[in-house]
N, C-alpha and C positions, 0 to 999 in steps of 0.2 A: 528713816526707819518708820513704819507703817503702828500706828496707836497699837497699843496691847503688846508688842513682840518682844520689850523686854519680860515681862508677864509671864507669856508663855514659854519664855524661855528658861525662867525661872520654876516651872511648873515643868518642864520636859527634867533638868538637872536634876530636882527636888525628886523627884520618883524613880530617878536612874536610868531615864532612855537615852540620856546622853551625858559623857562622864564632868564634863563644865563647855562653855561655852562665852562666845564674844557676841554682841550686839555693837551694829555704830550705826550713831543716828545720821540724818540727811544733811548734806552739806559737809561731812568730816572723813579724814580718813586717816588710817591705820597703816601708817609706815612702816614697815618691817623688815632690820639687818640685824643677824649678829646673835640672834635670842631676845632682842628689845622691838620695843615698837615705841611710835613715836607720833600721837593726838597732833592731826591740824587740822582746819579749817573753823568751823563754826561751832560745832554739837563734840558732842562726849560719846566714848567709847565705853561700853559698861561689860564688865567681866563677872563671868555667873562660875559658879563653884560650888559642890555639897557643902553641906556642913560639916561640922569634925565628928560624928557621929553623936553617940551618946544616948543611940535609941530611936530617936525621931528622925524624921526623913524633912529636909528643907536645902534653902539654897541662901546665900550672901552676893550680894552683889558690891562691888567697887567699881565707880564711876570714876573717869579720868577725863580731864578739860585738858582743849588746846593746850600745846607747850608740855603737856606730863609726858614719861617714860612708862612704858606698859612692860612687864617682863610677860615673853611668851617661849611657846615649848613645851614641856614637860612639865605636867601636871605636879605638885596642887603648886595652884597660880595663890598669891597671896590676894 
C-alpha cells in the first residue's frame, strides 16, 4: 500500500464520499468466503468505518495481522 492511503482513506469515510472502506498493505491479502475474510501474508489489513455519529464527522480504523478473521459484507463493519 502506497505511504498516506490509509489517511486518505480515512479522510474520503470521515466526510462521507465513501460509506467505509478496506486498505491492505504490500505483501498481504484478503481471503474472502462466506461473509469473512481471512489476513495472510506479511502486512495488515485495516478497515475504515464512520464514526457512531454524535455530531462530528470522523472515521475509526481496526487493523487485522496475519492469522485474524475480518467480517465483511454489510455495513457497519465492527
Amino acid at each position: 500500500m502506497r505511504a498516506g492511503a490509509v489517511g486518505r482513506l480515512v479522510a474520503a469515510v470521515a466526510r462521507g464520499s465513501v460509506p467505509y472502506g478496506v486498505a491492505v498493505d504490500e505483501n498481504t491479502v484478503l481471503e474472502v468466503a462466506d461473509g469473512w475474510g481471512r489476513v495472510g501474508g506479511r502486512g495488515r489489513v485495516h478497515v475504515v468505518r464512520p464514526t457512531d455519529g454524535g455530531g462530528a464527522a470522523g472515521a475509526v480504523v481496526r487493523s487485522y495481522a496475519p492469522g485474524e478473521s475480518v467480517p465483511v459484507g454489510q455495513p457497519p463493519l465492527p
